[in-house]
C-alpha positions as CSV (number, residue, x, y, z in Angstrom):
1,X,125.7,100.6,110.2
2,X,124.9,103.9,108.3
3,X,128.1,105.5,106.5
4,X,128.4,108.7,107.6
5,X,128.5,111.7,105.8
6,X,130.8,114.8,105.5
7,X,130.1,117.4,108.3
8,X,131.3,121.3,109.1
9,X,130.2,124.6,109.4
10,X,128.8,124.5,106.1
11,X,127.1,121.8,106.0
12,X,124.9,122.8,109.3
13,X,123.1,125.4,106.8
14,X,122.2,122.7,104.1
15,X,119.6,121.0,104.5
16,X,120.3,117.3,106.3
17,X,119.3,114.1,104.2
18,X,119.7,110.5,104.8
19,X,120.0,108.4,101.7
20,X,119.3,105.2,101.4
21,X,119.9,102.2,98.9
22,X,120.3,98.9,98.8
23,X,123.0,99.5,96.0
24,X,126.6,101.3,97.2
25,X,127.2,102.2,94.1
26,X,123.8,104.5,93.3
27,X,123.5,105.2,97.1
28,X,127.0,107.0,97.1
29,X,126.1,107.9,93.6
30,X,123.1,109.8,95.1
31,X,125.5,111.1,97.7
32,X,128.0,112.9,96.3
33,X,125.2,114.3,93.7
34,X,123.5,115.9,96.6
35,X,126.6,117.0,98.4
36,X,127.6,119.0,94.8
37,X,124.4,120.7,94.6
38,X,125.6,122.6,98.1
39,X,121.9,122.8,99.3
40,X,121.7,119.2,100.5
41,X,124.4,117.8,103.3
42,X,124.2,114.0,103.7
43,X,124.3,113.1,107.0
44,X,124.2,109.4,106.4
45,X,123.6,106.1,103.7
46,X,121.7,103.1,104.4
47,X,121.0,100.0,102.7
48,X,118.1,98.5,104.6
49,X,114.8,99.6,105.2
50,X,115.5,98.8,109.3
51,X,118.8,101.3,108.8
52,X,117.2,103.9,107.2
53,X,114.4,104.2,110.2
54,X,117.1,104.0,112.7
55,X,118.9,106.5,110.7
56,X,116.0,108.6,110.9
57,X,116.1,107.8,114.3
58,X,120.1,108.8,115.2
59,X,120.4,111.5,112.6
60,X,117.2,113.3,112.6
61,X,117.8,114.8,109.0
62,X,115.5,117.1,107.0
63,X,114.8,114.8,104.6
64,X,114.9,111.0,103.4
65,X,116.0,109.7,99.8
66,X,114.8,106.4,99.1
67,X,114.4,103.5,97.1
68,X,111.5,102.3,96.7
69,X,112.7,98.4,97.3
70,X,115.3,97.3,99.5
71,X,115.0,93.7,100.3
72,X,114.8,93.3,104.2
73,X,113.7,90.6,107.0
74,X,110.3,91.9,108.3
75,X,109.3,94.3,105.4
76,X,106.2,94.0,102.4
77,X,108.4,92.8,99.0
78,X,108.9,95.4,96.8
79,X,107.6,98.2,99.0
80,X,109.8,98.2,101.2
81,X,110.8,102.0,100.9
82,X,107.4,102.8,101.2
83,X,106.5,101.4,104.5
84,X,109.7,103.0,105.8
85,X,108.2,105.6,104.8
86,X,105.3,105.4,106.1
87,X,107.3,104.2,109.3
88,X,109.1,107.5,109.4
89,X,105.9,109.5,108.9
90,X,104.2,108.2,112.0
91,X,107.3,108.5,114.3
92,X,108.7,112.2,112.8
93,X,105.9,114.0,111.1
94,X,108.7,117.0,110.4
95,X,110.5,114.8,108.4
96,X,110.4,114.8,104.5
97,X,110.7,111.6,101.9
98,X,111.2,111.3,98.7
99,X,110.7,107.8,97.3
100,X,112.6,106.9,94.5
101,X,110.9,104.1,91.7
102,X,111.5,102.4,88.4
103,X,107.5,102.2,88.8
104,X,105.6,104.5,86.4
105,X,102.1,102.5,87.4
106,X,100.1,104.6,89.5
107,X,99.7,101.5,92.1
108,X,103.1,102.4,94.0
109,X,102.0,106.2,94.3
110,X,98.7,105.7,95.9
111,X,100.3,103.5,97.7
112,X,103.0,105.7,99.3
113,X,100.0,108.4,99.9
114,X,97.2,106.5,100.8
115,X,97.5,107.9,104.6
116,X,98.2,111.2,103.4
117,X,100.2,112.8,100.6
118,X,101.9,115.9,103.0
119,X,105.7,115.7,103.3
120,X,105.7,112.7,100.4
121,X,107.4,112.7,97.0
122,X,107.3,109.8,94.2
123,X,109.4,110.3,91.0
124,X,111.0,107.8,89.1
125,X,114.1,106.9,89.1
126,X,116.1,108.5,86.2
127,X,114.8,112.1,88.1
128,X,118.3,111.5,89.7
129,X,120.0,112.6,86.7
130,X,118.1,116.0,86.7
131,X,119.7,117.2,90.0
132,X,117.2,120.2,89.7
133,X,114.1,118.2,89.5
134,X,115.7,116.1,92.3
135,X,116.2,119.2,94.8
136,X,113.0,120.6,93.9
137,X,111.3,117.4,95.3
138,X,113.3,117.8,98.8
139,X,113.1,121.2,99.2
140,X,108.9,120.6,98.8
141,X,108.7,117.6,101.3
142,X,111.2,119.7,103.6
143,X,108.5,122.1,103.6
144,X,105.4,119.6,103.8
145,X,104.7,119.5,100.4
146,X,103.8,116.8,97.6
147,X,105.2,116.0,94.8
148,X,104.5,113.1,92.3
149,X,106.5,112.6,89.2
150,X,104.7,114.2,86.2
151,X,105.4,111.0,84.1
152,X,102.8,108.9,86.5
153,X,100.1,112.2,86.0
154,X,100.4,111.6,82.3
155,X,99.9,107.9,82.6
156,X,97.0,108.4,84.5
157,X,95.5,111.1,82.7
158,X,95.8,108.9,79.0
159,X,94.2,106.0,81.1
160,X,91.1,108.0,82.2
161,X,90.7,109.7,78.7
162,X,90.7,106.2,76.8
163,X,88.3,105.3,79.4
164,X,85.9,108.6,78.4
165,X,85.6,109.5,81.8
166,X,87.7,112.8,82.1
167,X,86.6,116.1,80.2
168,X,88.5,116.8,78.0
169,X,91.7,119.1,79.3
170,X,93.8,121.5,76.6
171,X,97.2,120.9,75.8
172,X,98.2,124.0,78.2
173,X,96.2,123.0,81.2
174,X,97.4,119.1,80.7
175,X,100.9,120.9,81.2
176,X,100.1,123.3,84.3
177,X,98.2,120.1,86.0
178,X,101.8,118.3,85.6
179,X,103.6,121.1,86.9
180,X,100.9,121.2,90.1
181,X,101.6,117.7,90.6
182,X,105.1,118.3,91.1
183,X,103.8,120.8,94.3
184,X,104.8,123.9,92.0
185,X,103.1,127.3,93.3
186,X,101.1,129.1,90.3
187,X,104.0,131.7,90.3
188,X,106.2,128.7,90.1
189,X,104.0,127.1,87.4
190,X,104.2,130.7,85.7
191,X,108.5,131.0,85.8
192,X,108.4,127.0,84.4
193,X,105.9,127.1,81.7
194,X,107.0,131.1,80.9
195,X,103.2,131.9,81.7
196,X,102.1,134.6,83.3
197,X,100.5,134.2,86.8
198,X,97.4,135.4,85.7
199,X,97.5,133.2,83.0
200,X,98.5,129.8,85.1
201,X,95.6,131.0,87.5
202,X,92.8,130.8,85.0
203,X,94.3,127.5,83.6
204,X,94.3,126.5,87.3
205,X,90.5,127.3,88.0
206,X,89.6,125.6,84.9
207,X,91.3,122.4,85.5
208,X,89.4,122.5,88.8
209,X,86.1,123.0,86.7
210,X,86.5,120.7,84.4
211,X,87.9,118.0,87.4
212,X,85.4,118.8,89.4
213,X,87.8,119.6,92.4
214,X,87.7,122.6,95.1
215,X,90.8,125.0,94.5
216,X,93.1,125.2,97.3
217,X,96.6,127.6,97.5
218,X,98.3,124.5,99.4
219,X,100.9,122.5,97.4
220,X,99.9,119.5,99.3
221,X,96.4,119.6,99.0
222,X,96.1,120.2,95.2
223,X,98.9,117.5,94.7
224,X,95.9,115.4,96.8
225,X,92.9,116.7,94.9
226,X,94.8,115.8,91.9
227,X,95.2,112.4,93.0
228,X,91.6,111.8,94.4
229,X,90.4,112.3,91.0
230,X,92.7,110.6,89.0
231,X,92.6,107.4,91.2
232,X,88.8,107.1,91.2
233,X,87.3,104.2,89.2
């Protein structure tokens, strides 16, 4: 059964998550990190990928933390967090996940948004240890956003250079294209990178350029675009 978490007057004006983990340890780890933030009030902690949809279920919370594996009877090895997410997705479209991986490979984040990346997150696993990246990501799903860990952009974007297949981006617009995949906002992208807004906008139209991609103001949908191009082969 889920482990319940702290309640109140408070915590009704937080924002309600469900963690889950097949670790104690890291999953009440993840708690009490959340809880100290006082944005984010757990409502419960789950070990299985069949506890966390029933969580979802009970609880209807804001937002899901998960691990991207959490060995269970009935459930695809190894992404297991995934199709709970996916799981989740179908049965509460209002409801926000961030996946947590030790993944970097770009396999396990297509994966987790191959029927859609709105409301999703990926980031690897030692993002736990920036609580601000951390509550950036579930404040974006909360709202319908994207995000996918810069780390995995990189990857990808080194991959498709080597391969001679991506025009060549500056150093500047290889930064604000990380930033958009994390579902930043150009004035966002402008308080991060200390850039002006004008300045992140013409970086942002060139990227687009040079990707061969149709602008769009939504977080998700340029997190998306992003993705489309960097997954074609």
């Amino acid at each position: 059964m889920p482990e319940p978490g702290p309640g109140g007057e408070d915590a009704a004006r937080r924002l309600r998550a469900v963690v889950a983990d097949d670790h104690y340890l890291v999953r009440e780890g993840t708690r009490q990190l959340l809880e100290s933030s006082g944005e984010v009030a757990v409502a419960g902690t789950v070990g299985t990928p069949a506890e966390l949809v029933d969580a979802v279920r009970r609880l209807a919370p804001d937002v899901v933390v998960t691990d991207i594996r959490m060995p269970g009877e009935g459930w695809r090895p190894g992404f297991e967090g995934i199709d709970a997410a996916h799981r989740i997705r179908q049965e509460h479209p209002g409801v926000g996940v961030v996946v947590l991986s030790q993944f970097a490979d770009s396999l396990y984040a297509f994966e987790l948004f191959r029927q859609g990346t709105e409301g999703f997150a990926y980031l690897l696993k030692d993002r736990v240890g920036d609580l601000g990246e951390l509550l950036g990501a579930i404040r974006s799903v909360a709202r319908g956003g994207s995000v996918i860990d810069a780390k995995v952009v990189e990857g990808l974007l080194a991959r498709r250079a080597v391969r001679g297949e991506q025009e060549a981006l500056t150093p500047r617009e290889r930064d604000v294209l990380r930033e958009m995949a994390f579902g930043r906002s150009n004035g966002g992208i402008a308080r991060s990178l200390a850039l002006s807004v004008s300045a992140v906008e013409k970086n942002v139209n060139s990227i687009f350029l040079k990707l061969g991609l149709e602008s769009s103001p939504d977080t998700h949908r340029r997190v998306a675009a992003v993705l489309a191009y960097l997954g074609a082969s």
